[in-house]
C-alpha positions as CSV (number, residue, x, y, z in Angstrom):
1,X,105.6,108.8,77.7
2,X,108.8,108.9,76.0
3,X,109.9,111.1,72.7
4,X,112.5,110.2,70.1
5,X,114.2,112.5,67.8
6,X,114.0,111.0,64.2
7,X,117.6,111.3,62.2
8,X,115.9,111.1,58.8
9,X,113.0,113.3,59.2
10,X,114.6,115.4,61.9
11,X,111.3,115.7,64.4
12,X,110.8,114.7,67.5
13,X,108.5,111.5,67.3
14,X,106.4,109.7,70.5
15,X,107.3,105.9,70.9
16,X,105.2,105.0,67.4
17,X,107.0,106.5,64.8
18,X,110.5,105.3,62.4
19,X,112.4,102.6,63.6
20,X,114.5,102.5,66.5
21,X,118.1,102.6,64.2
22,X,116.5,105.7,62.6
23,X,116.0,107.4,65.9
24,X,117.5,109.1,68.9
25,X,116.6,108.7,72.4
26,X,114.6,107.8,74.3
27,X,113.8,111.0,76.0
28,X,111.3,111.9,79.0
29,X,110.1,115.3,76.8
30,X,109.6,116.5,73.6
31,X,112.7,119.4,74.5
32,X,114.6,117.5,75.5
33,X,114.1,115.3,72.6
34,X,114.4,118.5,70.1
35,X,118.0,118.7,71.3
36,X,119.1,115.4,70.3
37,X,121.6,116.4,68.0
38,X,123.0,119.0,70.1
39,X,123.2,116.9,72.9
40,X,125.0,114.9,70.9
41,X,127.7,117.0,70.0
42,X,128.2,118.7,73.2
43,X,128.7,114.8,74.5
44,X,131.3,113.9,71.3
45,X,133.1,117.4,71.9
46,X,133.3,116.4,75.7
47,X,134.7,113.0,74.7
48,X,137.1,114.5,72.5
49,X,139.1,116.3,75.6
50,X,138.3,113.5,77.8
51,X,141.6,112.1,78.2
52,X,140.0,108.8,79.2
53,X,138.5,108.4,76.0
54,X,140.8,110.2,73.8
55,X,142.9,107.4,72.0
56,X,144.8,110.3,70.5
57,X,146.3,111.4,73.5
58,X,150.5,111.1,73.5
59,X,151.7,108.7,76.5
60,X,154.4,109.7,78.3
């Protein structure tokens, strides 16, 4: 079974629930589903110092 975390009602959802645009995941459990959003920022925070991905980085 796979969980979702909703955006506009902010639960976690099984696979019936809003629609996918609304929606986060999928996840393999509820947890880790309830963490969506923080999962979320830990990976933009991440991104943000990756100098890979950082367009904002100075180039020598």
């Amino acid at each position: 079974m796979s969980y979702w975390f909703c955006l506009k009602h902010h639960v976690v959802e099984p696979e019936e629930g809003c629609p996918n645009k609304d929606r986060l995941g999928p996840f393999e459990t509820e947890g880790e589903a309830s963490r969506a959003l923080e999962k979320a920022a830990e990976r933009t925070e991440a991104w943000d110092h990756d100098p890979v991905w950082n367009d904002d980085a100075e180039s020598d």
